[in-house]
C-alpha positions, 0 to 999 in steps of 0.5 A: 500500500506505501506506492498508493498511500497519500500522507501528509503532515501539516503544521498549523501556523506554518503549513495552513492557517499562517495568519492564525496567531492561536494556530502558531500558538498551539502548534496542532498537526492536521493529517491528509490520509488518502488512496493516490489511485483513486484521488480520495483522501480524509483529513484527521483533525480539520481545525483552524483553516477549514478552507485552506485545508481544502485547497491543500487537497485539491492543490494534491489532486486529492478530493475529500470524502471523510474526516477523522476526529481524535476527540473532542477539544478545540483545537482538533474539531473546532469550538471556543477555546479560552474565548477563541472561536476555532473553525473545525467539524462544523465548518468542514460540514458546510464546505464539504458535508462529508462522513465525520468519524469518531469514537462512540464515547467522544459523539456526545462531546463533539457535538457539544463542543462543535455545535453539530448534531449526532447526525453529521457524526459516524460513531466507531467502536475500537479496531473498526477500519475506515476505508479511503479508497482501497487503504485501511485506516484502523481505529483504536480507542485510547481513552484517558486523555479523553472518555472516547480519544482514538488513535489512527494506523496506517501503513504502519503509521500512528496518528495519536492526536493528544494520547501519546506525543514524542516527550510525553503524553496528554494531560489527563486535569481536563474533563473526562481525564482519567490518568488510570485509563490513560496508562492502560491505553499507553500500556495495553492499547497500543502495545499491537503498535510494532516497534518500527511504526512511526509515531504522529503526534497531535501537536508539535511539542518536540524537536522533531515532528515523529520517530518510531514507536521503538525509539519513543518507547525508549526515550519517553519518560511515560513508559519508564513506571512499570506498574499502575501504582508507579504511574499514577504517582507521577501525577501525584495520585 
């Protein structure tokens, strides 16, 4: 599938959304994800410059036909954020009113947040494959930094959005955290992640932009507790 897999990675305030000084800010990554034959593509986490992002498909010879969510906050659906307004899911809808992906437990903090309605949303247990073209993006649920975040592969690449970054991981303090969840996610979830798989984090927090789960393994101080107990002390439970 590498031959025909379209892959992109791209850097708010750098990539799109360049006079988005909320976009530089936050440094989010959205994700192109699409089957070169067959010209469909999906796009992982539309925020910030819904219209810009679909020039970059159309620049690509790409046409959109669905979008992933990792869950529910702003800065990756779109929504108000600390009293900033941020284009995503429901801006996409009236450009492009294409299938919205997410994880059955984020449908309802979505919708909340996005001000969409359930019916723009297609609700996903974890190991479902979404299909773009003839390539297979399988869903896993990763809960913890939200009740239903969800993480991506593909060809051996993994999109986390906020559950796991190159240095660390999501911060578990916001609404619907759960840190026990989250080490379970990091710990048993994505232990089916091979060693050689390339991590995409959702947000630039490091020096590089992704490195293999092997390498991430290694270096990033969340896999250092052995146990529960060693893990939750890190955040002071």
């Amino acid at each position: 599938m590498t031959d025909r897999l379209y892959f992109r990675q791209l850097l708010a305030g750098r990539d799109f959304a360049r006079d988005d000084p909320i976009a530089r800010q936050m440094v989010n990554f959205v994700y192109l994800v699409g089957d070169r034959e067959t010209g469909e593509a999906m796009v992982i986490d539309p925020a910030y410059d819904i219209a810009g992002l679909l020039e970059l498909v159309a620049a690509d010879g790409m046409h959109l036909t669905g979008a992933l969510a990792t869950h529910y906050h702003p800065d990756h659906v779109g929504g108000d954020l600390m009293g900033h307004g941020i284009q995503g899911v429901r801006e996409l809808l009236e450009l492009a009113p294409v299938p919205i992906h997410v994880q059955a437990d984020e449908a309802p903090w979505i919708t909340r947040v996005t001000e969409t309605s359930s019916g723009d949303l297609v609700e996903h247990r974890s190991g479902d494959v979404v299909m773009v073209g003839e390539i297979p993006i399988e869903l896993i649920h990763t809960p913890g930094h939200t009740p239903g975040s969800q993480c991506f592969l593909v060809d051996d690449r993994l999109v986390a959005g906020d559950t796991l970054f190159l240095e660390g991981c999501g911060r578990t303090d916001l609404p619907g955290g759960d840190a026990r969840l989250l080490y379970e996610s990091l710990t048993q979830k994505l232990a089916k992640v091979p060693d050689d798989a390339v991590l995409f984090p959702g947000h630039l927090y490091s020096a590089e932009p992704s490195a293999t789960m092997g390498e991430t393994r290694r270096w990033n101080f969340v896999f250092r507790p052995k146990t529960e107990q060693e893990w939750l002390a890190m955040f002071g439970r």
